[in-house]
C-alpha positions as CSV (number, residue, x, y, z in Angstrom):
1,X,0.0,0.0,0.0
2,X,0.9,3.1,-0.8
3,X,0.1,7.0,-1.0
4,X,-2.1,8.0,-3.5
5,X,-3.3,11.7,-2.9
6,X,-2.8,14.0,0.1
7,X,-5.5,16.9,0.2
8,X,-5.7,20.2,3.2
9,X,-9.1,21.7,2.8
10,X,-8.0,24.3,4.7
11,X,-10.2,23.7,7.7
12,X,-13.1,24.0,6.0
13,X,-14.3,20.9,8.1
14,X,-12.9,19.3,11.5
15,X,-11.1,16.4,9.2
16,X,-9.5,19.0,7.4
17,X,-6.7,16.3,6.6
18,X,-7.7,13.3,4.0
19,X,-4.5,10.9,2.9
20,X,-5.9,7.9,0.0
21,X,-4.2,5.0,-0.3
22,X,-3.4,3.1,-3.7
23,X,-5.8,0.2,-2.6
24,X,-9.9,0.6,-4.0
25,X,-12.8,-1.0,-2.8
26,X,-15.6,-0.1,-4.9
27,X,-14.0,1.0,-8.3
28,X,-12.8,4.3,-8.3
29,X,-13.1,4.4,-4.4
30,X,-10.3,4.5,-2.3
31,X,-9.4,3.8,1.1
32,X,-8.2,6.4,3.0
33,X,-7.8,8.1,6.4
34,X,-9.9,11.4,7.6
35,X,-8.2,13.5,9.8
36,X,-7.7,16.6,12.4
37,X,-4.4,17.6,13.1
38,X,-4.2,15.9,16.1
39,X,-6.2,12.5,15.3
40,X,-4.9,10.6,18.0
41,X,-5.8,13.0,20.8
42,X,-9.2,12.3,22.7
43,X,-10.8,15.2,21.0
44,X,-9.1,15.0,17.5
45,X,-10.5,12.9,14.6
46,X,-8.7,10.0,12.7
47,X,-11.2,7.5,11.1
48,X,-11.0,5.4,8.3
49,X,-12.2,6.5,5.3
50,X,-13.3,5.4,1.4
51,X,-13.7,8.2,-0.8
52,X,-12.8,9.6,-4.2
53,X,-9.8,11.5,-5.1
54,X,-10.9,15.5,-6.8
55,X,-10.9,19.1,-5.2
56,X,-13.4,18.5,-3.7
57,X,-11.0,17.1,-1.0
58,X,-9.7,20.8,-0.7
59,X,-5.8,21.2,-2.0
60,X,-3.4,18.6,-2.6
61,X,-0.7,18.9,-0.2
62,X,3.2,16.8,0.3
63,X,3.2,14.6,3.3
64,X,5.8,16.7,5.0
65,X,3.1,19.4,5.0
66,X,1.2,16.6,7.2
67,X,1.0,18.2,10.7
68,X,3.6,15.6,12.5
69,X,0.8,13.7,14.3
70,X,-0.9,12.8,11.0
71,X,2.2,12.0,9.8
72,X,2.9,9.3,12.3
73,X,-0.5,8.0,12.1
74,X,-0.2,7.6,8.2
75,X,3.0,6.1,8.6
76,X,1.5,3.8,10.9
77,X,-1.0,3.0,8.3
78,X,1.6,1.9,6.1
79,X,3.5,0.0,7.7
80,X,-0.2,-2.3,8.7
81,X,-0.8,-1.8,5.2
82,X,2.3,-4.0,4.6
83,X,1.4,-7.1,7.0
């Protein structure tokens, strides 16, 4: 597994933060991760998402532009994503 698409909307929305992943479930939907920039605090957000890649996911950003806790969590992703 691998990263497909990083996107910021800007905090337009709580998740401001969606990653997708190379792998699909339904066609042209990926699997991804929805997140706040802290998504492993008890008040942040971090779920597992499916979704399609477009603007509409706000702009696409570099993984270093990741705040550092989403980075670690995406990182974690990958390496499960690897098992």
């Amino acid at each position: 597994m691998t990263i497909k698409a990083i996107y910021d909307n800007g905090g337009e929305t709580f998740d401001r933060f969606t990653v997708y992943y190379s792998e699909r479930d339904h066609g042209k939907f990926y699997h991804g991760r929805g997140m706040s920039a802290h998504p492993c605090h008890p008040q942040g957000f971090g779920q597992c998402i499916s979704g399609m890649l477009g603007k509409h996911n706000g702009r696409r950003i570099q993984f270093e532009e990741l705040p550092v806790d989403c980075q670690k969590l995406v990182e974690s992703d990958l390496r499960e994503g690897q098992q």
